[in-house]
N, C-alpha and C positions, 0 to 999 in steps of 0.2 A: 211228738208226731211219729205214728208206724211208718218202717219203712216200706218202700214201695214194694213189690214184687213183678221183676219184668223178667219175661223170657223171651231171647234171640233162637231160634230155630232156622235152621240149615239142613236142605236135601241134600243127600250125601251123593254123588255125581250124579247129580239129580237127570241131565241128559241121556246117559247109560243107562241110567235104572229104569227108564223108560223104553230106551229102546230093549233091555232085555224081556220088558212087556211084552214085547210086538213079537220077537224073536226069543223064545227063552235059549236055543243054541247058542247066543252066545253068554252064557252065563258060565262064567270059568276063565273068558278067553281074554287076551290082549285086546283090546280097542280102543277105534278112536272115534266120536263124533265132530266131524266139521269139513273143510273144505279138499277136493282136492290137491295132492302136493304136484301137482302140475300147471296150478294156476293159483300157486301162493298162497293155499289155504293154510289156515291154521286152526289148532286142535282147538276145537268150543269146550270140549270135557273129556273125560277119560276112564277105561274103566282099570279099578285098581290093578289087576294082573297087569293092565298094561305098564303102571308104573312103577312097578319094581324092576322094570329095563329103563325107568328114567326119565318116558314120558308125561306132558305136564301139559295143563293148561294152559293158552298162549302160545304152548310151540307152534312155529312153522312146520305143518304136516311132515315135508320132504327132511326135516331133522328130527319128526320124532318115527319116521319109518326109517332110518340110520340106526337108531339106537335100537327100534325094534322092528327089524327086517320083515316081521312075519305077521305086523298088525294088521288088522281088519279093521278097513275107514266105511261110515255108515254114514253120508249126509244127512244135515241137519234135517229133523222134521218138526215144526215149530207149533206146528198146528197138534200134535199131539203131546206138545208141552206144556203148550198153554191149557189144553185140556185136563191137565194131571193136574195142572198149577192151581187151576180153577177149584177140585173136588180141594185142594190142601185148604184153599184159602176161605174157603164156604166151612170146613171144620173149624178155621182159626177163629173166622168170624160168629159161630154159634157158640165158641165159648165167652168168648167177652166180644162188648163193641171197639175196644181200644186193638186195634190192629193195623200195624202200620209196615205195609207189604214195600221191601227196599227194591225186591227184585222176582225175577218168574219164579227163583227159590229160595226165596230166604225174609222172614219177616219179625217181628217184636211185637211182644205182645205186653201191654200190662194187664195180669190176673189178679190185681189188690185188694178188688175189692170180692175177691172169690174167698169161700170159706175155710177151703183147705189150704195146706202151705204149701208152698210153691213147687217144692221138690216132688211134692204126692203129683200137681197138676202137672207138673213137665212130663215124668213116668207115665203119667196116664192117656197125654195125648200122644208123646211119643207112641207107645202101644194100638193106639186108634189108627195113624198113619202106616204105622206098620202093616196091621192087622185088615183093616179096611180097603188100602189104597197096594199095599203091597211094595211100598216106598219105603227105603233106610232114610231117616234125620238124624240128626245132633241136635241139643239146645244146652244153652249158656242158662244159668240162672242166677241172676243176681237182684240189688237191691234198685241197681241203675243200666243205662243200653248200654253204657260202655264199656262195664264190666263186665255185664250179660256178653257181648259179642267178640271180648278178648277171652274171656271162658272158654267158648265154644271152641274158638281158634284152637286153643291151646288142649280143651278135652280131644277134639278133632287129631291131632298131630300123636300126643299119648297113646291113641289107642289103634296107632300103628297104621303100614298102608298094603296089608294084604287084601283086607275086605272092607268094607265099607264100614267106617267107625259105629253109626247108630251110638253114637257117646251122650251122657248127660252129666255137664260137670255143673257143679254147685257153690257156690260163694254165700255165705253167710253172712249178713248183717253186719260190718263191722269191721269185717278182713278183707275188704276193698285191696287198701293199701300193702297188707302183709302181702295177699296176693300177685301182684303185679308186680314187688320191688324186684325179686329175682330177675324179671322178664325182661331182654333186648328190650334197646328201646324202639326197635323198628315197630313192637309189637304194640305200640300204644296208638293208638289212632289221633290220626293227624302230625306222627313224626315217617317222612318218607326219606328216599336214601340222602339226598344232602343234607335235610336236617340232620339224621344221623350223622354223618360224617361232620357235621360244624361240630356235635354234641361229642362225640368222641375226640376231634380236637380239641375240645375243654376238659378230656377223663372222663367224662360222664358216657357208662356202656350199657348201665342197666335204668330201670324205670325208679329203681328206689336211689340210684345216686342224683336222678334230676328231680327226684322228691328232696333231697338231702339240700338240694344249691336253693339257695338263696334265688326267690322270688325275682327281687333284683337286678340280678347276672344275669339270670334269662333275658328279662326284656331288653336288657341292655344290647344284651346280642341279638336276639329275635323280635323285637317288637313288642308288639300285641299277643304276638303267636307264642311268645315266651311265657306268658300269663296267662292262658290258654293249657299250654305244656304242663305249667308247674301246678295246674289244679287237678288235670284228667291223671300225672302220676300220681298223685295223693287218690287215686280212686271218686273224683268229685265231678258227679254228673248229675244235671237238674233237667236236664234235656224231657220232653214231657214223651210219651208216645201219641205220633200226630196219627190220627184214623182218619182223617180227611182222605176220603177213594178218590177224588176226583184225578182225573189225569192233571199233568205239571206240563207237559212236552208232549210233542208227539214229532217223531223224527225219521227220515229212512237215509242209509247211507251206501257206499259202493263203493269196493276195494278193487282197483282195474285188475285183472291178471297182468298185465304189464303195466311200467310207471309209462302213464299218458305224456306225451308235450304237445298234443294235438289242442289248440285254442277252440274251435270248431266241436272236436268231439268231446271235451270238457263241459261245453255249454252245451250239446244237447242232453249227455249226463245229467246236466243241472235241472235242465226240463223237465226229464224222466222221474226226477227225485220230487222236484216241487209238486207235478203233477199228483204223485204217487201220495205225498201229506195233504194236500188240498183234497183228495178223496178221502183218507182217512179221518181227518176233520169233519166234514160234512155225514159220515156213518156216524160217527159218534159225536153228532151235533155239538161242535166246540166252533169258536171264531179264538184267535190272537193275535197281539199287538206287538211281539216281536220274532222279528224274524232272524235264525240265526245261518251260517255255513261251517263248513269243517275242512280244515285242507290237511292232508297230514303229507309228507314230503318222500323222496327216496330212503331219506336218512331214519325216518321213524319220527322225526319231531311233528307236532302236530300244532295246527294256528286254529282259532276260531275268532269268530267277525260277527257281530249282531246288530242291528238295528230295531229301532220302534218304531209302529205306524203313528199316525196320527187316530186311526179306528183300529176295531178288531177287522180280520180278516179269514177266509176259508176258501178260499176263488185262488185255482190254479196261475190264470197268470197274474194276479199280485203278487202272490209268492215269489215266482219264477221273474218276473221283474226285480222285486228288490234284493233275493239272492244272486241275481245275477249282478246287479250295483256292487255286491260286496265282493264280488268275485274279480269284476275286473280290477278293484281297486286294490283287491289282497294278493292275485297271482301275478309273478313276476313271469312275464314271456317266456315260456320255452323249458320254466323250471320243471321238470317230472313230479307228476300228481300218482300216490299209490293211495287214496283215498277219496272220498268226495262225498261231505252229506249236507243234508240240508233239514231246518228244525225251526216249528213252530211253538212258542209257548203266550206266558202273559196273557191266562185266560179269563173270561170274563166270568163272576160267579150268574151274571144272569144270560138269558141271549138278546145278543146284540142289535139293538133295532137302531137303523141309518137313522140321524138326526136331520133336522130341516137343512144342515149347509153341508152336509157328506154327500158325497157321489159314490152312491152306487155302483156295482159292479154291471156292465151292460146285461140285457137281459135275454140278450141272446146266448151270450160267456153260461147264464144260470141256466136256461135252457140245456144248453149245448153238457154243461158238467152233469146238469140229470142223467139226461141220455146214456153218456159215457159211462154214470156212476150203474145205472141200472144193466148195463150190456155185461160189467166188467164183475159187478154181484152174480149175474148169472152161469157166465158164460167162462169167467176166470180174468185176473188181472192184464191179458196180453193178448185177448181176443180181439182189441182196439190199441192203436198205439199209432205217435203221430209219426209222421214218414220221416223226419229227420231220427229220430230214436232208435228204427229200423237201424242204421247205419253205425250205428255203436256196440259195444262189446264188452260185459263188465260180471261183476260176481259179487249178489249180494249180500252183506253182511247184517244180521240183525242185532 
């Protein structure tokens, strides 16, 4: 059997390169896209000058303007991300149907059953994205995704952080495993920092010493997850590339500028939120049957809580009911909230029609979310909002 040919492709600070669209002055400079450091934002992306003083994605804005005193913060603009995201992903999609989009910038593709080899097709779309769109990528190229997207990692990191990599690294049919055995094993997907650290208290540092142990010894210590381990170092991925577009979730979340202990203004948050997904659902005509929340704490640890209906759902206060059930039963009185989301998924491949023993959502509720939906298309998200929401104060995160 031929093997596969998949490529992992990666916008290279795919948020900067955008805003340098909008702005070509700042092309040269130190920056950061993301939240203000006055209300605990943190850096969404970066642009490389910036990070030769050390700033990275994830930082806390107000530590990565420490490091570099002279950066220039540009708020997120998402709407002209997904705009760019959109032109990449309409390219990705007219060369094969197998396109399987992870994130607003980064997707896998299998080109197998294309004529040319793999390398010719990477260089060539690379080139189009460039050329076309005006955007730097990387792509991974291998036989399998998990190769393809430890590739990329690693051509990414090679080709240095002055400028934007635009790398194409390549893995040949066969050298999976020569490949990856040098490599930490943080770099194999699906080993994070404890597994590390258990793997390293066994000796094992690199991906070829947990190719070397014994199938065995893994699970012994890890489980299921050890037999998992001991196939993806050996380079052994079957994984298909899924092209299924349909949405999985649809979610919206909020980082307070300060950690909340306010009960009161936590659940009108909660409101805010569910409201916010019960409209989005309803634009993109989807109903689902669970409902999930997000709490993440002072400390950074972070809980999640879900439930199932008994039907699908798209109606603001079902949402906002049963996220709030899981709310009081998850927050412990008075602990500090520095996150709060709430998430719809479990969706229906068809739409959802009430059966003869379901109850409906009142039809005044359907009325009344028209109304809302059509003011807030027009007029912008906040043009309506319900009086308790008013009262709240928060910053959100996409």
């Amino acid at each position: 059997m031929p093997s596969r040919k998949i490529l992992h492709l990666d916008l290279d600070a795919f948020f900067c390169a955008v805003e340098e669209q909008i702005d070509s002055s700042l092309r040269g400079l130190p920056f950061a896209v993301g939240g203000r450091p006055d209300q605990r934002g943190v850096v969404a992306s970066c642009s490389y000058p910036a990070r030769r003083f050390g700033v990275r994605s994830a930082m806390p804005m107000s530590q990565a303007l420490r490091l570099c005193p002279h950066l220039l913060i540009r708020p997120s603009n998402f709407k002209a991300y997904r705009a760019a995201s959109e032109q990449v992903m309409q390219r990705l999609n007219n060369l094969t149907p197998y396109v399987e989009q992870i994130s607003i910038d980064e997707a896998f593709l299998d080109v197998t059953l294309l004529p040319d080899s793999a390398d010719r097709i990477a260089y060539r779309l690379q080139k189009q994205i460039n050329d076309e769109l005006g955007l730097p990528c990387s792509l991974g190229v291998a036989a399998n995704k998990l190769v393809a997207k430890v590739a990329n990692n690693i051509g990414k990191d090679r080709a240095g952080k002055d400028s934007p990599p635009n790398a194409v690294t390549i893995i040949p049919p066969g050298e999976e495993s020569a490949f990856l055995a040098p490599l930490p094993t943080r770099e194999l997907w699906g080993v994070g920092p404890k597994t590390a650290e258990e793997l390293a208290r066994m000796g094992i540092q690199t991906i070829g010493d947990i190719a070397r142990t014994p199938e065995g010894r893994l699970v012994q210590r890890f489980g299921k997850q050890g037999e998992d381990i001991s196939r993806r170092a050996r380079g052994l991925d079957d994984r298909p590339v899924e092209s299924e577009s349909e949405t999985k979730s649809v979610s919206k979340e909020t980082t307070f500028a300060r950690d909340l202990t306010d009960g009161e203004q936590l659940r009108r948050t909660l409101r805010s939120l569910s409201d916010s997904v019960g409209r989005r659902l309803r634009q993109d005509g989807l109903s689902g049957t669970t409902v999930k929340i997000k709490l993440r704490w002072a400390d950074f640890t972070t809980l999640t809580r879900q439930t199932t209906l008994s039907r699908p759902t798209n109606h603001d206060n079902e949402i906002y009911e049963t996220a709030l059930e899981l709310f009081n039963k998850s927050w412990p009185k008075g602990r500090p909230v520095r996150l709060l989301g709430v998430g719809v998924s479990g969706f229906d491949e068809e739409t959802f029609q009430p059966g003869l023993w379901d109850t409906p959502a009142p039809l005044q509720d359907n009325r009344l979310e028209s109304v809302l939906d059509q003011l807030r298309n027009r007029f912008g998200e906040h043009i309506v909002q319900r009086g308790s929401a008013m009262l709240g104060e928060s910053t959100d995160d996409e």
